[in-house]
DSSP file (Angstrom, degrees, kcal/mol; ACC not computed):
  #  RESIDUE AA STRUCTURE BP1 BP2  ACC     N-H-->O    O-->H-N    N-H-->O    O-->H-N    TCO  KAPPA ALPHA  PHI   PSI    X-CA   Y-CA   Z-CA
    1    1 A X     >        0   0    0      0, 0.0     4,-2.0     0, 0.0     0, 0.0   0.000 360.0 360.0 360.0 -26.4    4.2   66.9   56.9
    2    2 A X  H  >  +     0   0    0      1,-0.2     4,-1.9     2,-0.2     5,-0.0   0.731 360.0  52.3 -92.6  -0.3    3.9   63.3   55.6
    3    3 A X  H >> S+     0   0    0      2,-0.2     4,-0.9     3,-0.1     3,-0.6   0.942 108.8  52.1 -77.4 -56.5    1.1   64.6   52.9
    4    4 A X  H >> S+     0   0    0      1,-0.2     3,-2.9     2,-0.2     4,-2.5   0.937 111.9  46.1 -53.5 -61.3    3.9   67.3   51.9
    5    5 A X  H 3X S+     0   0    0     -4,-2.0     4,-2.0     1,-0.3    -1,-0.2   0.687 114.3  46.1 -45.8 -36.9    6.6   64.2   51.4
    6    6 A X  H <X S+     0   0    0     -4,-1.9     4,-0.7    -3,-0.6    -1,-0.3   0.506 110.1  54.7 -80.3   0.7    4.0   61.8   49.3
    7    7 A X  H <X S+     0   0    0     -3,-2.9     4,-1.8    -4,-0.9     5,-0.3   0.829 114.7  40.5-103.7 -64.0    3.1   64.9   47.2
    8    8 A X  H >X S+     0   0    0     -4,-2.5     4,-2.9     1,-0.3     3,-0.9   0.928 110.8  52.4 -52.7 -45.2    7.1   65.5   46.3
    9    9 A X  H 3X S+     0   0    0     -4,-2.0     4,-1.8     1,-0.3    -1,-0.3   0.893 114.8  50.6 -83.4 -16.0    8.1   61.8   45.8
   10   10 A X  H 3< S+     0   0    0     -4,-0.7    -1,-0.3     2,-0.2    -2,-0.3   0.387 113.1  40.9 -73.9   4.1    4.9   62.0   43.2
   11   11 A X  H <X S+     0   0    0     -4,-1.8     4,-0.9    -3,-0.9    -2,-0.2   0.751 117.1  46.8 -97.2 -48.8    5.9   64.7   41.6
   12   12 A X  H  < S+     0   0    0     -4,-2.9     4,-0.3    -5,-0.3    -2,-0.2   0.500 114.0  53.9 -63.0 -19.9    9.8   63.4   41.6
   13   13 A X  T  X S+     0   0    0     -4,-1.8     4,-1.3    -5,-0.2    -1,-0.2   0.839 111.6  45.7 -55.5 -57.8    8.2   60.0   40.4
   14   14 A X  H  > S+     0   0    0      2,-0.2     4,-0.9     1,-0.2    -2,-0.2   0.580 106.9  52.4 -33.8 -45.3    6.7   61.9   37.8
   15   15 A X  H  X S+     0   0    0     -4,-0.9     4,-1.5     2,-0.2    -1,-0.2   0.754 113.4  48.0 -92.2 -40.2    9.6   64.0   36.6
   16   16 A X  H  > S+     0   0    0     -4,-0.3     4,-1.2     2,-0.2    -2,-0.2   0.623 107.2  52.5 -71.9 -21.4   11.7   60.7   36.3
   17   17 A X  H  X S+     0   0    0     -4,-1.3     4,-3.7     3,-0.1    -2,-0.2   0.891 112.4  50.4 -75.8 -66.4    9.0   58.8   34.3
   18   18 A X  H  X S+     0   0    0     -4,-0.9     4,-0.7     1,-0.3    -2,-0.2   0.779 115.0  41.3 -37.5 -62.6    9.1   62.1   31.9
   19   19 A X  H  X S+     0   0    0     -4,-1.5     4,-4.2     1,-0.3     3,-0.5   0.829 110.0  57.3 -48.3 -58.4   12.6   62.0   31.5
   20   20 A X  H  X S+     0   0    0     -4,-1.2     4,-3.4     1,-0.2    -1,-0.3   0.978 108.8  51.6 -38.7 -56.5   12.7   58.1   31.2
   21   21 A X  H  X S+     0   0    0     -4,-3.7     4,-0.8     1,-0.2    -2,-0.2   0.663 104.6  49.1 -72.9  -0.6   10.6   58.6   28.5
   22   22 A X  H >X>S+     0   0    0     -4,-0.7     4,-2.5    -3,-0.5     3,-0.6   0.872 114.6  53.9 -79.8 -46.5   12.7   61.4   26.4
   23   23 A X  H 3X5S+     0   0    0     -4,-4.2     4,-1.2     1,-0.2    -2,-0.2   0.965 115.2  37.1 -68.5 -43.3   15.5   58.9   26.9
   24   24 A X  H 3X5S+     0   0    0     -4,-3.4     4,-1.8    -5,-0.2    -1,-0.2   0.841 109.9  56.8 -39.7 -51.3   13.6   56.3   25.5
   25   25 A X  H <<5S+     0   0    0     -4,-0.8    -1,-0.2    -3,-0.6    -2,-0.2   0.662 111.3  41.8 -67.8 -42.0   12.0   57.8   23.1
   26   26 A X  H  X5S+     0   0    0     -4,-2.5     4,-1.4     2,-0.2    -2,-0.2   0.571 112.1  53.9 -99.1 -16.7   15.4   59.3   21.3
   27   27 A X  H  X<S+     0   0    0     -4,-1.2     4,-1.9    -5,-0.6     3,-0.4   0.923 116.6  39.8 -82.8 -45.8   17.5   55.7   21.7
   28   28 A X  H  < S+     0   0    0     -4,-1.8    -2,-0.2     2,-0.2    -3,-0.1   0.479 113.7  54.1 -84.8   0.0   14.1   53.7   19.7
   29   29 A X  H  > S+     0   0    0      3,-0.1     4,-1.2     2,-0.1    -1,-0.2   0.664 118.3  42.6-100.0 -27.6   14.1   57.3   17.1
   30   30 A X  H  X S+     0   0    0     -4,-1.4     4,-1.5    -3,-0.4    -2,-0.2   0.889 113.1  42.8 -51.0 -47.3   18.2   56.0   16.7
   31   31 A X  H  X S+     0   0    0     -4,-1.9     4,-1.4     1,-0.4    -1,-0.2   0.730 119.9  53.8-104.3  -7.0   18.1   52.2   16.3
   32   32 A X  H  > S+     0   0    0     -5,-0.2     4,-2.0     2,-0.2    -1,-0.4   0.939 111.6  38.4 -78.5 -17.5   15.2   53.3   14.0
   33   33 A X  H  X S+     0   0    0     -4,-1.2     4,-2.8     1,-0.2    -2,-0.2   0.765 115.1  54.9 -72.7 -23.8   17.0   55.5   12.1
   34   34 A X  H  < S+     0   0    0     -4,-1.5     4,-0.4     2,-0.2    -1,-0.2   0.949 104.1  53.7 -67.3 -46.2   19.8   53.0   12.3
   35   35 A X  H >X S+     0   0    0     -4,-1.4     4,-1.5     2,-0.2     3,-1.4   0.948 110.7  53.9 -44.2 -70.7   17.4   49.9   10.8
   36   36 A X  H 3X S+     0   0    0     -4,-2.0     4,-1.9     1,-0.3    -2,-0.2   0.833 106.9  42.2 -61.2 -35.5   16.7   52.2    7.8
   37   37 A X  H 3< S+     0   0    0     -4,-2.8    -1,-0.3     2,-0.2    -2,-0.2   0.648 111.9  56.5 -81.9   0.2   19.9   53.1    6.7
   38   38 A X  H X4 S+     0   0    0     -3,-1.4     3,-0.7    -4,-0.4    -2,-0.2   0.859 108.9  52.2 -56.5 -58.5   20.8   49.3    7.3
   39   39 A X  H 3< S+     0   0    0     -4,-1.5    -2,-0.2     1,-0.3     2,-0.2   0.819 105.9  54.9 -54.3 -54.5   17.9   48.8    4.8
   40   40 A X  T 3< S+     0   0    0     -4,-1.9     2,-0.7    -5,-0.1    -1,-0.3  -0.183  78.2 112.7 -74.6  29.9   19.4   51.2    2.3
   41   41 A X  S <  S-     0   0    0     -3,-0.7    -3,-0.1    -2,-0.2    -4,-0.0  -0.873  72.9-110.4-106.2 114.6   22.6   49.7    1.9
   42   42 A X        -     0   0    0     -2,-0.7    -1,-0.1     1,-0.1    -2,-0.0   0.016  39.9 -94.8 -52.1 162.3   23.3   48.3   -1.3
   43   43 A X        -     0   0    0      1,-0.1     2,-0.3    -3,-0.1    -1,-0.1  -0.097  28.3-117.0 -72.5-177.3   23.5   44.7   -1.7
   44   44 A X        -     0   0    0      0, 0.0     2,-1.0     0, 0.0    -1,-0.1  -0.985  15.6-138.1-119.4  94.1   26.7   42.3   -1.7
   45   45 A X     >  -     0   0    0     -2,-0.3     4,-1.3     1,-0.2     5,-0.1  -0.496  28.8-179.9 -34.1  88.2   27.4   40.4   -5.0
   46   46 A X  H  > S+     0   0    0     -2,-1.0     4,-0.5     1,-0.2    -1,-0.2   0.508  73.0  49.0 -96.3  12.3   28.2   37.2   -2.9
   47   47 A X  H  > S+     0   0    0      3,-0.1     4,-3.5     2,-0.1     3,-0.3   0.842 108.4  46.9-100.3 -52.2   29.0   35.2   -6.2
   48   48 A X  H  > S+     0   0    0      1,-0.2     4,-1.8     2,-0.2    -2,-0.2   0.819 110.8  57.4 -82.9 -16.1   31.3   37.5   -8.0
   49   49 A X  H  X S+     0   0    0     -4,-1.3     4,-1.2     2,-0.2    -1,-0.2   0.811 106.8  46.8 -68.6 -22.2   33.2   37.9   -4.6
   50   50 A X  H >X S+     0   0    0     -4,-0.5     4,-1.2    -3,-0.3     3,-0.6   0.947 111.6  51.9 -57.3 -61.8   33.8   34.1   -4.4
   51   51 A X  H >X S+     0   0    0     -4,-3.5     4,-2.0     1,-0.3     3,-1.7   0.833 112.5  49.8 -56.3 -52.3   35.0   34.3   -8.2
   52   52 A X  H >X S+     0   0    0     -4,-1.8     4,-0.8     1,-0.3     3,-0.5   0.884 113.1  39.7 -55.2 -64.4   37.4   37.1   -7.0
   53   53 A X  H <X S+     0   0    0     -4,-1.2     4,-1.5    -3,-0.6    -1,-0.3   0.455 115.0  52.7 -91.2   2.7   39.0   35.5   -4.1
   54   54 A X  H <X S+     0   0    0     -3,-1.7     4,-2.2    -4,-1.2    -1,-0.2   0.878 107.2  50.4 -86.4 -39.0   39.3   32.0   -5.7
   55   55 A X  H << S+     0   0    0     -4,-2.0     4,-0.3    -3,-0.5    -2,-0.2   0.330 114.4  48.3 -98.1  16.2   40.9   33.2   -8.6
   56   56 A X  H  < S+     0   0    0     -4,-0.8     4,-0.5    -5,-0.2    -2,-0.2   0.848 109.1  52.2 -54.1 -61.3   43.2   35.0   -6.1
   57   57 A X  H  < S+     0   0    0     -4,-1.5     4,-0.5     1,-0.2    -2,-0.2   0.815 110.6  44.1 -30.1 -59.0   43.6   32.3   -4.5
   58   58 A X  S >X S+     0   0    0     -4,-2.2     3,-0.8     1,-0.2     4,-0.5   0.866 107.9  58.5 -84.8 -20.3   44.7   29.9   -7.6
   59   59 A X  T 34 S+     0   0    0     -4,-0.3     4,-0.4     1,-0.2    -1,-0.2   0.628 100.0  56.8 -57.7  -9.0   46.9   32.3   -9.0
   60   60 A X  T 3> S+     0   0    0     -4,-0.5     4,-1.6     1,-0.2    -1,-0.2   0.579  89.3  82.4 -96.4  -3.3   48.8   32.3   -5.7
   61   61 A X  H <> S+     0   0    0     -3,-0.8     4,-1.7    -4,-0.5    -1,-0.2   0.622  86.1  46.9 -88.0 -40.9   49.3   28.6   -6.1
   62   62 A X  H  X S+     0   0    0     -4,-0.5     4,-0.8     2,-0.1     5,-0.2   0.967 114.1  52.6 -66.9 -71.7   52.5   28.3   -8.6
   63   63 A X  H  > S+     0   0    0     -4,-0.4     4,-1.0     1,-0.2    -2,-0.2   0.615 112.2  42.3 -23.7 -50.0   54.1   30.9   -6.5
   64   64 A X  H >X S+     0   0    0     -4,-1.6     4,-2.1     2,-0.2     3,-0.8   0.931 114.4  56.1 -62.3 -59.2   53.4   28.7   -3.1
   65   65 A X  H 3X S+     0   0    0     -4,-1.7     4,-1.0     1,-0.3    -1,-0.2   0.738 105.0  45.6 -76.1   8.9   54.4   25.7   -4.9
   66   66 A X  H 3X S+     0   0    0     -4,-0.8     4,-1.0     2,-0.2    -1,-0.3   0.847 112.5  49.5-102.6 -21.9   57.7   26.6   -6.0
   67   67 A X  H XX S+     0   0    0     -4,-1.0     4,-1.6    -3,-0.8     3,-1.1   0.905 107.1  57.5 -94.8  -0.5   58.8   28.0   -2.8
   68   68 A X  H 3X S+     0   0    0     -4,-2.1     4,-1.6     1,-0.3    -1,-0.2   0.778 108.0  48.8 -27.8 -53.3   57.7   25.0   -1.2
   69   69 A X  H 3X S+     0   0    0     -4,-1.0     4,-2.5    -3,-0.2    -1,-0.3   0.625 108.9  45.3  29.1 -75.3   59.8   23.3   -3.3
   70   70 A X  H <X S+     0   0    0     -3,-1.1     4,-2.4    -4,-1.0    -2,-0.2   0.923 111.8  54.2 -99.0 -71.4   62.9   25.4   -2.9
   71   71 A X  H  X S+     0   0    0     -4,-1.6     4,-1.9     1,-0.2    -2,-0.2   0.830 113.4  52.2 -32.4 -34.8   62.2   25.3    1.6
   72   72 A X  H  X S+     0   0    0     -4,-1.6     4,-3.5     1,-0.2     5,-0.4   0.987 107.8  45.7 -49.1 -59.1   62.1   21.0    0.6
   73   73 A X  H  < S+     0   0    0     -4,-2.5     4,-0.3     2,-0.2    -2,-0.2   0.644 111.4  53.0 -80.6   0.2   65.5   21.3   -1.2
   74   74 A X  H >X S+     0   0    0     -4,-2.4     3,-1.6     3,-0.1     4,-0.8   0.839 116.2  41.5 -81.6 -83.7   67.1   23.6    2.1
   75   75 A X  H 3X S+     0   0    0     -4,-1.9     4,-1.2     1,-0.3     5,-0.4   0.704 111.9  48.5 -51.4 -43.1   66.0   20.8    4.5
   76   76 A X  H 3X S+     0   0    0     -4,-3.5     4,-1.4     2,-0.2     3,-0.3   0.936 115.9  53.4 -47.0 -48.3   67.0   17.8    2.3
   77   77 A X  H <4 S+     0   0    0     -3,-1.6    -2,-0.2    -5,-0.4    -1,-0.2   0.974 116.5  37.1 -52.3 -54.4   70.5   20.2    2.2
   78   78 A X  H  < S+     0   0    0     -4,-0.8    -1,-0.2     1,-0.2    -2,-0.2   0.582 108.9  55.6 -72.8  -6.3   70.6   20.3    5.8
   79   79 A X  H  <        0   0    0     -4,-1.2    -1,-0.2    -3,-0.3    -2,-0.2   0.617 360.0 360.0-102.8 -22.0   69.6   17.1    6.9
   80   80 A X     <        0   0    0     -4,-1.4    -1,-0.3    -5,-0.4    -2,-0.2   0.488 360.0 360.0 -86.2 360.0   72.4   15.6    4.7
């Protein structure tokens, strides 16, 4: 009987290794597939995206300073 028991959990070792290895096998056939289309991703113009957001940035800069400006001449109002 204890021959039958070591026979099963090596076959039921056996059947879990297999399994392990499908599971393995298809998560490392993902992150490769995952890598390559990573690889195929156009680039990032990281220069003309500074120039974009700077010269957002300074165009927003008269706007800011006038109402900055106008919130000065409300506290100066209220504090008198």
């Amino acid at each position: 009987m204890a021959n039958v028991a070591g026979i099963l959990e090596t076959i039921g070792g056996g059947i879990g290794s297999m399994f392990g290895g499908l599971l393995g096998g298809n998560a490392a056939d993902l992150a490769r597939k995952r890598l390559i289309a990573a690889a195929n991703t156009p680039g990032i113009d990281t220069r003309a995206l500074t120039s974009e957001a700077l010269s957002g940035m300074l165009g927003a800069i008269p706007a800011a300073s006038s109402l900055g400006g106008q919130i000065n001449q409300i506290n100066t109002g209220q504090l008198a």
